[in-house]
C-alpha positions in Angstrom: 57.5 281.3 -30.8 54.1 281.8 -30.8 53.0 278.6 -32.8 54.8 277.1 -29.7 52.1 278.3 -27.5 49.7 277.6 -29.9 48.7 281.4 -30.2 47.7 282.0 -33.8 48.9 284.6 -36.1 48.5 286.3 -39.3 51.6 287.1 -41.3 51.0 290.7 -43.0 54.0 292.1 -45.6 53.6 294.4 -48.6 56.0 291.9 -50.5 54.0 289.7 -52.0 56.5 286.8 -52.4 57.1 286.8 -49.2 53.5 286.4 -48.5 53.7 283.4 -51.3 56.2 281.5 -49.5 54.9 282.0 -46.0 51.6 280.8 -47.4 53.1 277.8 -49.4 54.8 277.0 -46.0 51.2 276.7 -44.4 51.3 280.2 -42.4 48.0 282.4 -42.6 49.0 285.4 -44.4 47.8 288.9 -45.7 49.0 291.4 -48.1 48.9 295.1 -46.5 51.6 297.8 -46.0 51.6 298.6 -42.5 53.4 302.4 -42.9 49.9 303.4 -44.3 47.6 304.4 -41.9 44.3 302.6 -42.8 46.9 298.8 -43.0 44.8 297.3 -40.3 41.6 297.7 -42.4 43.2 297.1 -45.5 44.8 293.1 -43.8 41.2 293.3 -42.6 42.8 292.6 -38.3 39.3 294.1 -37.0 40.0 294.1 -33.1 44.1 293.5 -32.4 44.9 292.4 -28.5 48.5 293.3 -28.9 51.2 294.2 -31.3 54.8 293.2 -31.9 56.8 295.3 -34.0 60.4 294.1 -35.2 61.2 296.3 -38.1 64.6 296.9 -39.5 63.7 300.2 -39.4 63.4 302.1 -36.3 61.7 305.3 -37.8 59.6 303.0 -40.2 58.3 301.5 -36.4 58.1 305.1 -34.9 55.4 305.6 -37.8 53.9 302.7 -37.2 53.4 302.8 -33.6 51.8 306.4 -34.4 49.7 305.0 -36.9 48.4 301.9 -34.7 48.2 304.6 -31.8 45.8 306.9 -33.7 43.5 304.0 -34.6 44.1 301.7 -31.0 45.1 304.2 -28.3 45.0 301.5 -25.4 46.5 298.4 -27.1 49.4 297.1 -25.9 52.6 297.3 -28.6 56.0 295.5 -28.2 59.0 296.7 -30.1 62.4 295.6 -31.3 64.3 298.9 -31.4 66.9 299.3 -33.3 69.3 301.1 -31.2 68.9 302.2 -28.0 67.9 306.2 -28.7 65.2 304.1 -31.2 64.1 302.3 -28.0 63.9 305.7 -25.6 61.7 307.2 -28.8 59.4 304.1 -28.7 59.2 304.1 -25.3 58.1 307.4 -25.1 55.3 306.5 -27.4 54.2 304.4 -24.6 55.2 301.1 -26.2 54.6 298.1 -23.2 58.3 297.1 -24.2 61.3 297.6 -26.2 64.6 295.9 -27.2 67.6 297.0 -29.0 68.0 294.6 -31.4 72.0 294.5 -31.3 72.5 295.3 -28.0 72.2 291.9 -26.6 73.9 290.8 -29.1 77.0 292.7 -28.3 76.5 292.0 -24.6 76.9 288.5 -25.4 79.8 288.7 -27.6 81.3 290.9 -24.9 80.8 288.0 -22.3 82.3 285.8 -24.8 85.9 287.9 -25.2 85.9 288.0 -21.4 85.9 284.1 -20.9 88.9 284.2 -24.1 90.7 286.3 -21.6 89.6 283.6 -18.8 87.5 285.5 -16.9 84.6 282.9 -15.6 81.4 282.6 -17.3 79.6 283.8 -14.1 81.6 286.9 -13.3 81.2 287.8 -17.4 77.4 287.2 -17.1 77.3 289.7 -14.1 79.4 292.5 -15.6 76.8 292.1 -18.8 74.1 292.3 -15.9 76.0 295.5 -14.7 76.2 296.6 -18.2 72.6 295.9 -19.2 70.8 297.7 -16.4 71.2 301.2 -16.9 70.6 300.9 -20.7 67.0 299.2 -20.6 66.2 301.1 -17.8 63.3 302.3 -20.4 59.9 300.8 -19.9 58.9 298.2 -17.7 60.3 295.2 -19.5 62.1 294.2 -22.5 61.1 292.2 -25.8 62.7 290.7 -28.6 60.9 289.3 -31.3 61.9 288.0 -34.7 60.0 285.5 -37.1 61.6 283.0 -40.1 60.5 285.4 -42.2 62.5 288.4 -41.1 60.8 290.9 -38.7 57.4 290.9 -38.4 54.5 292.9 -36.4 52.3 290.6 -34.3 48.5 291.3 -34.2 47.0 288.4 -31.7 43.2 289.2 -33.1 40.6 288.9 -30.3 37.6 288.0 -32.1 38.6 285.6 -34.4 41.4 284.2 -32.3 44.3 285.0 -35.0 47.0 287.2 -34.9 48.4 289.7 -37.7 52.0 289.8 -38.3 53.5 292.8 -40.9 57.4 292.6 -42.2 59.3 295.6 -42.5 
């Protein structure tokens, strides 16, 4: 998405094959663990504008936003949550915005099984409206992010103009 804006990124993982293929597939890459503390330093992303988290893990991104927190009180972090309790926790971290990553999901299959039962498409897409509201009510928008690669966090890097990714 964001090579489609032409924002640039670097892709940080701790797996090292994934780090070999992103790179072989021409993507600017780093490998750093971001559930340590000092992972900024260590995938050398000096001065982050934002971050975009979309672990599998919703306590690993808890950690993370703590750790990114300590080091960057002010910067601006997106999440994919993984659950909506994980996305009330991260939003009272004082993450910009989060997502549940199934709950879409679900609200779209839902809208699916109520056209099978020949309800229209616009009365299922406003009962998922209706649905959908009180949920995100967390936060002042929603995001949801997710790379080729699996889920990444998204470092857009002021000075240089890059961004830093990390997989969980």
């Amino acid at each position: 998405m964001l090579t489609r804006k032409f924002i640039p990124f670097i892709v940080i993982d701790r797996d090292e094959d994934l780090i070999r293929d992103a790179s072989v597939k021409g993507l600017p890459c780093v490998c750093a663990d971001a559930e340590k503390p000092d992972f900024l330093a260590e995938a050398r992303v000096s001065s982050p504008t934002a971050v975009v988290l979309t672990m599998n893990s919703g306590h690993i991104a808890i950690d993370v936003v703590a750790n990114i927190r300590s080091e960057i009180p002010e910067i601006p972090i997106y999440v994919r949550a993984h659950d909506i309790e994980n996305m009330k926790q991260l939003s009272n971290l004082g993450v910009v915005a989060t997502y549940p990553e199934t709950f879409e999901t679900s609200l779209l299959l839902g809208q699916r099984v109520l056209r099978g039962y020949g309800i229209a498409a616009q009365d299922a897409k406003a009962i998922a409206k209706v649905v959908r509201r009180p949920s995100l009510s967390i936060g002042s928008s929603q995001v949801c992010a997710s790379g080729t690669y699996g889920s990444f966090v998204f470092f857009p890097h002021q000075s240089f103009g890059t961004n830093g990714l990390a997989r969980r």
